[in-house]
N, CA, C and O atoms as a CHARMM CRD file, in Angstrom:
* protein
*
  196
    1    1 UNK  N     -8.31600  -1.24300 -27.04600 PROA 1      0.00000
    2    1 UNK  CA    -8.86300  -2.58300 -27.06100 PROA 1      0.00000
    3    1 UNK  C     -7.71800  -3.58900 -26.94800 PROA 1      0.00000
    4    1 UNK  O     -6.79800  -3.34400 -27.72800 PROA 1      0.00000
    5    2 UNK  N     -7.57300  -4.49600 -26.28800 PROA 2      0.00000
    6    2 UNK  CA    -6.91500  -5.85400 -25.88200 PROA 2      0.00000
    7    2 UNK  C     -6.74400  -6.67200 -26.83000 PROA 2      0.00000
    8    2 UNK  O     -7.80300  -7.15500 -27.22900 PROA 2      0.00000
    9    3 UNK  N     -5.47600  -7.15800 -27.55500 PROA 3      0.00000
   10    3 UNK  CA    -5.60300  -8.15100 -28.08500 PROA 3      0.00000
   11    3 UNK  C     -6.17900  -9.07700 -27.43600 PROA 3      0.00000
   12    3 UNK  O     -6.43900  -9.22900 -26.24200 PROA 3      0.00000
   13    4 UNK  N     -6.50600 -10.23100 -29.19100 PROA 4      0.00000
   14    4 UNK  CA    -7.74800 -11.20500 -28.46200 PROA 4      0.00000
   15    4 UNK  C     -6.54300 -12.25400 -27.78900 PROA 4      0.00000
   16    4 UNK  O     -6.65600 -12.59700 -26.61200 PROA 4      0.00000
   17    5 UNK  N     -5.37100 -12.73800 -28.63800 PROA 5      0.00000
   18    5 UNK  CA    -4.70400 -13.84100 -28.03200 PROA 5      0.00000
   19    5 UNK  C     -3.78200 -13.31400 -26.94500 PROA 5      0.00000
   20    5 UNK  O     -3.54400 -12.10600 -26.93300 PROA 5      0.00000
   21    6 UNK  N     -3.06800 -14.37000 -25.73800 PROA 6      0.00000
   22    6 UNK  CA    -2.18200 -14.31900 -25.24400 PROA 6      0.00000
   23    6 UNK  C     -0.53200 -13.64400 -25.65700 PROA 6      0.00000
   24    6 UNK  O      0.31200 -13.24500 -24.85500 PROA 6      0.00000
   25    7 UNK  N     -0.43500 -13.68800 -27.27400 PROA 7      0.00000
   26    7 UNK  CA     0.65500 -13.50000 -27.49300 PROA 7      0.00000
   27    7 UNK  C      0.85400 -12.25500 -28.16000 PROA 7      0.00000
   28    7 UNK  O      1.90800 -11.63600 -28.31000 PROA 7      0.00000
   29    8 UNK  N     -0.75700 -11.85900 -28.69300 PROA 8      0.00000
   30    8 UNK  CA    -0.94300 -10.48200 -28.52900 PROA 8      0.00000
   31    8 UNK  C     -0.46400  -9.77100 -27.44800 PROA 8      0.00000
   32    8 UNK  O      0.54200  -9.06300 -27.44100 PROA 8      0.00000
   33    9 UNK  N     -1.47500 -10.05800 -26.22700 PROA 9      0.00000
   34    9 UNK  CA    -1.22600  -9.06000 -25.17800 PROA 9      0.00000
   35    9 UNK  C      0.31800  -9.33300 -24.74600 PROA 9      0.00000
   36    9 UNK  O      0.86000  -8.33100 -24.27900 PROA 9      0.00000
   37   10 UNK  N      1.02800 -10.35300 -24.80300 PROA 10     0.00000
   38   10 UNK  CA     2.66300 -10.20200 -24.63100 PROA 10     0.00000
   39   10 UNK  C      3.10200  -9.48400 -25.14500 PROA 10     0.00000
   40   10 UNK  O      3.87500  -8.76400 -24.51200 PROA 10     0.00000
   41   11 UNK  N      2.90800  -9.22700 -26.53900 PROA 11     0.00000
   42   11 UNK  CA     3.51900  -7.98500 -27.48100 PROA 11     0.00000
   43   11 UNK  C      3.20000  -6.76500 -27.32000 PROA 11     0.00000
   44   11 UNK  O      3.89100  -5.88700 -27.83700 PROA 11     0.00000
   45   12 UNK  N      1.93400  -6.42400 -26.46600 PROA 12     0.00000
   46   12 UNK  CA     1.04900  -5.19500 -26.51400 PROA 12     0.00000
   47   12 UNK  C      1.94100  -4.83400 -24.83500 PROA 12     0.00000
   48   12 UNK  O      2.34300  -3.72600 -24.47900 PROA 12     0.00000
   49   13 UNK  N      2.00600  -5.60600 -24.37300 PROA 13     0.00000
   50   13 UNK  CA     2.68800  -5.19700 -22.54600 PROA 13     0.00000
   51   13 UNK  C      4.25000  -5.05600 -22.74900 PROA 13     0.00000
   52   13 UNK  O      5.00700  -4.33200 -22.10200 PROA 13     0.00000
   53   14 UNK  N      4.53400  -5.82900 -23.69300 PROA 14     0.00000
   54   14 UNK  CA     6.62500  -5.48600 -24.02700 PROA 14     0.00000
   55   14 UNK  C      6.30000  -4.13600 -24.54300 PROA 14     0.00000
   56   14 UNK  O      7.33700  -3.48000 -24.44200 PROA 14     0.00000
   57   15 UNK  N      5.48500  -3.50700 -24.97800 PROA 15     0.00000
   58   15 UNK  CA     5.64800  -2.46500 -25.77200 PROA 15     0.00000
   59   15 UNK  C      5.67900  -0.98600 -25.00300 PROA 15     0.00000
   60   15 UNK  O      6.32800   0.05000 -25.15400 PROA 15     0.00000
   61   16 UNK  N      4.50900  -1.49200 -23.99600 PROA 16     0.00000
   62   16 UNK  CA     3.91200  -0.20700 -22.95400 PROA 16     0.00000
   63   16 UNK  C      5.26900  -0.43100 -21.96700 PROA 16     0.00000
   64   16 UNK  O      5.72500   0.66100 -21.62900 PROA 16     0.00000
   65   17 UNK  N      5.94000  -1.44800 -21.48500 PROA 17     0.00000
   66   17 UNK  CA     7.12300  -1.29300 -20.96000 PROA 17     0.00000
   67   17 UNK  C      8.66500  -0.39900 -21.20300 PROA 17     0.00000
   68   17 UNK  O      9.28200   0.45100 -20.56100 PROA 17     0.00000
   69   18 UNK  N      8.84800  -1.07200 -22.40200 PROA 18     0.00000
   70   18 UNK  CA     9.29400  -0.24100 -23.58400 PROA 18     0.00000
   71   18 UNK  C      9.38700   1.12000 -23.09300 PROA 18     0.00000
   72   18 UNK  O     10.19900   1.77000 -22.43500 PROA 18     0.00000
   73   19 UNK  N      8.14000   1.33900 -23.71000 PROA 19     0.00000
   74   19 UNK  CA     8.08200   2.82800 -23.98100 PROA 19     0.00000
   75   19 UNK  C      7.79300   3.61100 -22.56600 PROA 19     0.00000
   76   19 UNK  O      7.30200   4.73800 -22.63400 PROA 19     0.00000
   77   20 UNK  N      8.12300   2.96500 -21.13200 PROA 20     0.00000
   78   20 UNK  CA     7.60800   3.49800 -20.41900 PROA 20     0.00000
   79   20 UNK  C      8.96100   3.24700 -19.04500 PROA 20     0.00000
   80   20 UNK  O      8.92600   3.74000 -17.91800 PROA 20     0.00000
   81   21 UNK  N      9.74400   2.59400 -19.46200 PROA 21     0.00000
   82   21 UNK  CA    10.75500   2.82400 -18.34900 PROA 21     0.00000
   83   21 UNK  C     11.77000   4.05800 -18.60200 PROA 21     0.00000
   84   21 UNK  O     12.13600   4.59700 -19.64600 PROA 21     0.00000
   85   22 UNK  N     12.13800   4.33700 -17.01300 PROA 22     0.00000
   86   22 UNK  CA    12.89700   5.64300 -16.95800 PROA 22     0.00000
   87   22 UNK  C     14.37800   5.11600 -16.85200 PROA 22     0.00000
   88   22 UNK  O     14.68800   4.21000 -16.07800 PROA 22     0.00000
   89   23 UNK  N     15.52300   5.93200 -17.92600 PROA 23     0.00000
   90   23 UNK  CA    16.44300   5.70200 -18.05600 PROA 23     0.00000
   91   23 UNK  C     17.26400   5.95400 -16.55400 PROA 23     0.00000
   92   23 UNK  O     16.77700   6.70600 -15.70900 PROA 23     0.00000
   93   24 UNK  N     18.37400   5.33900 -16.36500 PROA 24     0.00000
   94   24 UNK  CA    18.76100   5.00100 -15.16700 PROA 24     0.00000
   95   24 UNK  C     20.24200   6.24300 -15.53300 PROA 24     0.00000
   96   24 UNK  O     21.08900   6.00800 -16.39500 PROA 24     0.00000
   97   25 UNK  N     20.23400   7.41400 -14.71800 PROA 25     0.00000
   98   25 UNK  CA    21.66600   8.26900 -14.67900 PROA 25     0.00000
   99   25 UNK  C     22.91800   7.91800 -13.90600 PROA 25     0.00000
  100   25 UNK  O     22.98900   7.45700 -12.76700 PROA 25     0.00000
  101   26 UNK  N     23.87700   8.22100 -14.73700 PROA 26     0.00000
  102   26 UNK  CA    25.32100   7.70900 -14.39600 PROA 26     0.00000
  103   26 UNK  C     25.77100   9.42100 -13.29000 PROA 26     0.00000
  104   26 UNK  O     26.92000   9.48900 -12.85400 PROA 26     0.00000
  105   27 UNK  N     24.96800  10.37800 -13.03800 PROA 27     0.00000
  106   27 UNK  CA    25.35500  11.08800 -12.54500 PROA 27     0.00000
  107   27 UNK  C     24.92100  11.14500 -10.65400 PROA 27     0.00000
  108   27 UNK  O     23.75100  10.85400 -10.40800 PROA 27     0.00000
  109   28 UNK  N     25.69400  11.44700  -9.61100 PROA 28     0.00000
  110   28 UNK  CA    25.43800  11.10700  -8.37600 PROA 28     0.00000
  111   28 UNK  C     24.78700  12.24700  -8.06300 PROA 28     0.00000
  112   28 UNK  O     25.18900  13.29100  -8.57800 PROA 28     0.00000
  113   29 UNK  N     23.77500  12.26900  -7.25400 PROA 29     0.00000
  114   29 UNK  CA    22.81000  13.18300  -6.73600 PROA 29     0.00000
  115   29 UNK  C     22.21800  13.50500  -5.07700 PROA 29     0.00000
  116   29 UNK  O     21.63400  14.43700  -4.52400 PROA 29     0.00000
  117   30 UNK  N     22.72700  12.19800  -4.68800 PROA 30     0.00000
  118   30 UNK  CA    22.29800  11.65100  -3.24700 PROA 30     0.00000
  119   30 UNK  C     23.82800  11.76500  -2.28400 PROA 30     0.00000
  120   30 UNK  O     23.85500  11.60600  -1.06400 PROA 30     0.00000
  121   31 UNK  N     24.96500  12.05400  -3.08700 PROA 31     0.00000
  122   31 UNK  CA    26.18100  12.01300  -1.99600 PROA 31     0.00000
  123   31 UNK  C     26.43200  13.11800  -1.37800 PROA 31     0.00000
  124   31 UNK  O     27.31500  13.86200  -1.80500 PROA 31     0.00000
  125   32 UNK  N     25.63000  13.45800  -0.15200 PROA 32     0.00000
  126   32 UNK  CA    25.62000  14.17800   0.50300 PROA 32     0.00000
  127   32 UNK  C     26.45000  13.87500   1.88200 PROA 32     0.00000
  128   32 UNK  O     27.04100  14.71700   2.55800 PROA 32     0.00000
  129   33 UNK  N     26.34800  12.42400   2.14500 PROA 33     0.00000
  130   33 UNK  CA    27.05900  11.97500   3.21700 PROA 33     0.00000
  131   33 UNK  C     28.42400  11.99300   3.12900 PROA 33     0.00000
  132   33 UNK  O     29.09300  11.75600   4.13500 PROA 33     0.00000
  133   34 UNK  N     29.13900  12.33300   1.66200 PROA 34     0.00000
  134   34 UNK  CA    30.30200  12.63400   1.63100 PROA 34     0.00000
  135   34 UNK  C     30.90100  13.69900   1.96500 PROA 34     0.00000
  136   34 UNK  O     32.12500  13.65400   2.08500 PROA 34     0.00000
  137   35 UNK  N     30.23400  14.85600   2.18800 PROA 35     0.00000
  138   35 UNK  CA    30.54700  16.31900   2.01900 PROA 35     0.00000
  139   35 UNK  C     30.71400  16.76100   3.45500 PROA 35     0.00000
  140   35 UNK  O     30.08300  16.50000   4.48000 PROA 35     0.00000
  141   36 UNK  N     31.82500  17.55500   3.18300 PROA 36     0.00000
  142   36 UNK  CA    32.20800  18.24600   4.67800 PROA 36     0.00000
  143   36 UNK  C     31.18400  18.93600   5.72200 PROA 36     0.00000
  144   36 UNK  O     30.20500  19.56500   5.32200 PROA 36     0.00000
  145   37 UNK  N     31.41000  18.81300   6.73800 PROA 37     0.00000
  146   37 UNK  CA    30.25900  19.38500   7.74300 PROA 37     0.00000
  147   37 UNK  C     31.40500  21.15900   8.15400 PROA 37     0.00000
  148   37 UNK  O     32.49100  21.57900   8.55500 PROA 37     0.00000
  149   38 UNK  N     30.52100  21.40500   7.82300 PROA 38     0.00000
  150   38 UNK  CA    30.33000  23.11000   8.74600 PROA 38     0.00000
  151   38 UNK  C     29.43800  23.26700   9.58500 PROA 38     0.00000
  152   38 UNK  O     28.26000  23.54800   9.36300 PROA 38     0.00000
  153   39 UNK  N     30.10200  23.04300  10.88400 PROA 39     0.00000
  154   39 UNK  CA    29.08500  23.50400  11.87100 PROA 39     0.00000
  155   39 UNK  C     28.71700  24.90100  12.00500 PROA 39     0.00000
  156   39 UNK  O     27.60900  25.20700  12.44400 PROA 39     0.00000
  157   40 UNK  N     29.51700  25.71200  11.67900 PROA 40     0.00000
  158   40 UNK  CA    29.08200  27.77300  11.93000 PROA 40     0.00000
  159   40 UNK  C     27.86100  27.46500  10.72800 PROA 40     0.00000
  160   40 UNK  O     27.08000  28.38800  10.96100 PROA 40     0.00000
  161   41 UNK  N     27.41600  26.87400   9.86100 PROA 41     0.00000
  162   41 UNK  CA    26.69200  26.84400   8.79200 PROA 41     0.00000
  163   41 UNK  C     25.33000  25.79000   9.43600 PROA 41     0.00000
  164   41 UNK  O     24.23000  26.29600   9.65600 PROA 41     0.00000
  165   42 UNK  N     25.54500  24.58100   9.63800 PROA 42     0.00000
  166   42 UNK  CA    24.64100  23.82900  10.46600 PROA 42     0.00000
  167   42 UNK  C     24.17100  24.81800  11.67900 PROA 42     0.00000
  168   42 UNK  O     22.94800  24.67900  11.66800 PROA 42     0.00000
  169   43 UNK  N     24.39400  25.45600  12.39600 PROA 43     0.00000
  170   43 UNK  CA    24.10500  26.05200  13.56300 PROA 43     0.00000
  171   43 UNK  C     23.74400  27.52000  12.70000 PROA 43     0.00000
  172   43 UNK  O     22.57500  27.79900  12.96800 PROA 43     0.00000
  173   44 UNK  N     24.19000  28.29600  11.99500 PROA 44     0.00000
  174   44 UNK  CA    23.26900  29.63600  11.46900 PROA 44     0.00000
  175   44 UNK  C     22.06500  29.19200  10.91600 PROA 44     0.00000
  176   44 UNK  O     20.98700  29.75200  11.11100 PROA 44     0.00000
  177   45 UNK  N     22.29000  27.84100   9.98600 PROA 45     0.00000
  178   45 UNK  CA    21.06600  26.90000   8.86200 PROA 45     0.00000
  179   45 UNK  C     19.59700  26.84400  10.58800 PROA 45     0.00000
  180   45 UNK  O     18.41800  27.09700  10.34200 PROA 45     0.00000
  181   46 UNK  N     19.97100  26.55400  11.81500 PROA 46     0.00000
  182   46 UNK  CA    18.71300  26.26200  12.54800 PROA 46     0.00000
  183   46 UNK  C     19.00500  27.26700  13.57600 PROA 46     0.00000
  184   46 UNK  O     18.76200  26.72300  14.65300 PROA 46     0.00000
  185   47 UNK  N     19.38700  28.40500  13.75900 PROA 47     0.00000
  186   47 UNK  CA    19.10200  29.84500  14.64000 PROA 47     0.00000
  187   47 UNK  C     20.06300  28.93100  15.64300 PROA 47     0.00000
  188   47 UNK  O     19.28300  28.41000  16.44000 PROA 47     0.00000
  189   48 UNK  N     20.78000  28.71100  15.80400 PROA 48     0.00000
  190   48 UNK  CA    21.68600  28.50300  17.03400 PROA 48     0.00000
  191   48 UNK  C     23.21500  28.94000  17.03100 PROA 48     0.00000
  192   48 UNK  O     24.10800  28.49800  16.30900 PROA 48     0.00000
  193   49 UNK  N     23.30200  30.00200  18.10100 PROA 49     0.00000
  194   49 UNK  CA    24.16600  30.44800  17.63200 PROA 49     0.00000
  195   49 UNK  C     25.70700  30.16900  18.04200 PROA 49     0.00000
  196   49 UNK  O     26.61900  30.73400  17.43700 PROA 49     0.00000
């Protein structure tokens, strides 16, 4: 059930926020564009030989 006032539901929506954002990681996961290319590996990875 909804609080009845405005400053209810401010307190009731800081809360569900709160408790509902995803912590942000200091660890890299996506740097792939850094990493060396092997082509004998790219070319076995799609049957070309």
């Amino acid at each position: 059930m909804l609080p009845e006032t405005p400053a209810g539901r401010r307190r009731e929506g800081a809360a569900f926020i709160r408790d509902h954002l995803i912590n942000v990681t200091d660890k890299v996961f996506d740097d792939f564009a850094g990493a060396q290319v092997n082509p004998h590996q790219i070319n076995t990875l799609l049957g070309i030989r």
